[in-house]
N, C-alpha and C positions, 0 to 999 in steps of 0.2 A: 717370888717364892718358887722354887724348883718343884715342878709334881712328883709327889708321890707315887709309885707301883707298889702294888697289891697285889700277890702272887702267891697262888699255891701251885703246887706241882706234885707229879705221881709218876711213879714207874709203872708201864701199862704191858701187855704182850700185842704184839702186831695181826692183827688180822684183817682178812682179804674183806671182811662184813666193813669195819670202820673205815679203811680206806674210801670202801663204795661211795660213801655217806660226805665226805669231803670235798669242799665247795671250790677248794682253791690249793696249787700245788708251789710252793718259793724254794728254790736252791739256794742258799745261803750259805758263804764264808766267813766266819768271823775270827779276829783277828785281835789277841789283849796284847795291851800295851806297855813298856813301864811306864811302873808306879813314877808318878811325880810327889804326889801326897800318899803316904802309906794306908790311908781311908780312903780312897777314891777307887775305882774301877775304871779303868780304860780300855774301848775296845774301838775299831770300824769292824762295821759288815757291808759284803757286796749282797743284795739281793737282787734275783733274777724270777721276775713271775712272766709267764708266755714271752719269752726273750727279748723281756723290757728290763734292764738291770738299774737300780739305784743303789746310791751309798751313802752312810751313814756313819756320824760320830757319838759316842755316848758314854757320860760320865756316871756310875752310879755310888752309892755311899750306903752302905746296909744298916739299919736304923733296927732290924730284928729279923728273927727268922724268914719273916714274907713278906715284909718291907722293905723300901728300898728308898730313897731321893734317886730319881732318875731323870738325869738333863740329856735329852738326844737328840741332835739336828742332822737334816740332810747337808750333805758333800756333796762337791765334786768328782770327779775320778781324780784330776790332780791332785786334787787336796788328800783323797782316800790314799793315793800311789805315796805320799809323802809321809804322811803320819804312817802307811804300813810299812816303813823304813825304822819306825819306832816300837816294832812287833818284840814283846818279850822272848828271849830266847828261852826260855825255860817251859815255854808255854808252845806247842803247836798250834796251829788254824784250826779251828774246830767247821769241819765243813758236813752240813744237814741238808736231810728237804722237810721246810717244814708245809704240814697237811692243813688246815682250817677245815674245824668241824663246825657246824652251827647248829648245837642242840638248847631248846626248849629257851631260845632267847641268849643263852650262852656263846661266847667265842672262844671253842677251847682250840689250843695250837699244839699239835700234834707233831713232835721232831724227831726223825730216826736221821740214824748216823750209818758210815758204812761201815763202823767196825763190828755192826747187830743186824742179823737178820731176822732175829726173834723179839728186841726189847725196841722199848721206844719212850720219849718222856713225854708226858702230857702235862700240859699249864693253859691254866685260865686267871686270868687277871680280874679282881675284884673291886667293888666299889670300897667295901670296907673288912675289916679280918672274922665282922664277924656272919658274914654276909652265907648264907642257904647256898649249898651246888647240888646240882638235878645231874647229876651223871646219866650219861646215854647207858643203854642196858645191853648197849652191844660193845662196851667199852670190857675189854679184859684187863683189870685193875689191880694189880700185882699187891703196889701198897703205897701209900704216903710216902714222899722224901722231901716235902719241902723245909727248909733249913739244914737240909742233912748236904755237908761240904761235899763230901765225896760223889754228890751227884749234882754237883754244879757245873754249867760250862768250863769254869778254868778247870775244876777237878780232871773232868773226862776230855779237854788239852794237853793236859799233864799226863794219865794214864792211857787217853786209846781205848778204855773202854768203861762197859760200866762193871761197878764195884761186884765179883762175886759174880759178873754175870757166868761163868761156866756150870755154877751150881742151881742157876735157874732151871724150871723146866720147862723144854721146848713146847 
């Protein structure tokens, strides 16, 4: 049986308090794939935590808005160098740092990009959809986007930024 993710996600604004509070910092490139199956999701990512890099492959299949079958193993570099020979053209490398907060038993993952010095997406991965979240109080919480395409990894691939971000405020 493929596990399931369980994911909600939020557009948050960046601040100097939330970073403080962050246990852990990963540079990450990720990279979609083509489609072989028009339902599947293909991606590798290089992650790099304290200048230890690993890679990874991962198929996913959207089952609903915050659902997901998600099958992902570790790679090689060779293997990562080969499959990102199969990088979608239509899609750029979406490159983040993403931040680990641990609040109140939670792992929420904290991703900015460098096309925002102001926005950032926040996700926490759940047991189940209908599952309590204890939001930290130092979290600057814009609004809800999870299921909303336009703020999904391939979306902001595709665009370079986030939807509408000029008319946020700083």
């Amino acid at each position: 049986m493929i596990p399931l993710e369980i994911e909600r996600k939020f557009l948050i604004r960046q601040t100097a308090e939330l970073f403080e509070k962050c246990s852990e910092r990963t540079d990450i490139v990720q990279t979609y794939l083509v489609k072989t199956d028009p339902s599947v999701q293909r991606r590798v990512r290089s992650m790099t935590t304290n200048g230890c890099t690993k890679y990874f492959y991962t198929e996913k299949r959207f089952l609903s808005a915050s659902t997901r079958e998600e099958n992902e193993r570790e790679i090689s570099c060779a293997e990562y160098e080969r499959l990102s020979a199969e990088a979608d053209p239509a899609l750029v490398p979406i490159i983040k740092t993403r931040h680990i907060l641990i609040y109140n038993s939670q792992r929420f993952e904290i991703d900015c990009y460098p096309f925002s010095e102001s926005l950032a997406s926040m996700e926490l991965e759940l047991a189940d959809e209908k599952q309590e979240i204890f939001f930290p109080p130092f979290a600057d919480i814009i609004k809800e986007v999870t299921g909303d395409k336009r703020y999904s990894n391939a979306a902001l691939a595709k665009n370079g930024c986030f939807p509408d971000e000029e008319q946020q405020p700083k």
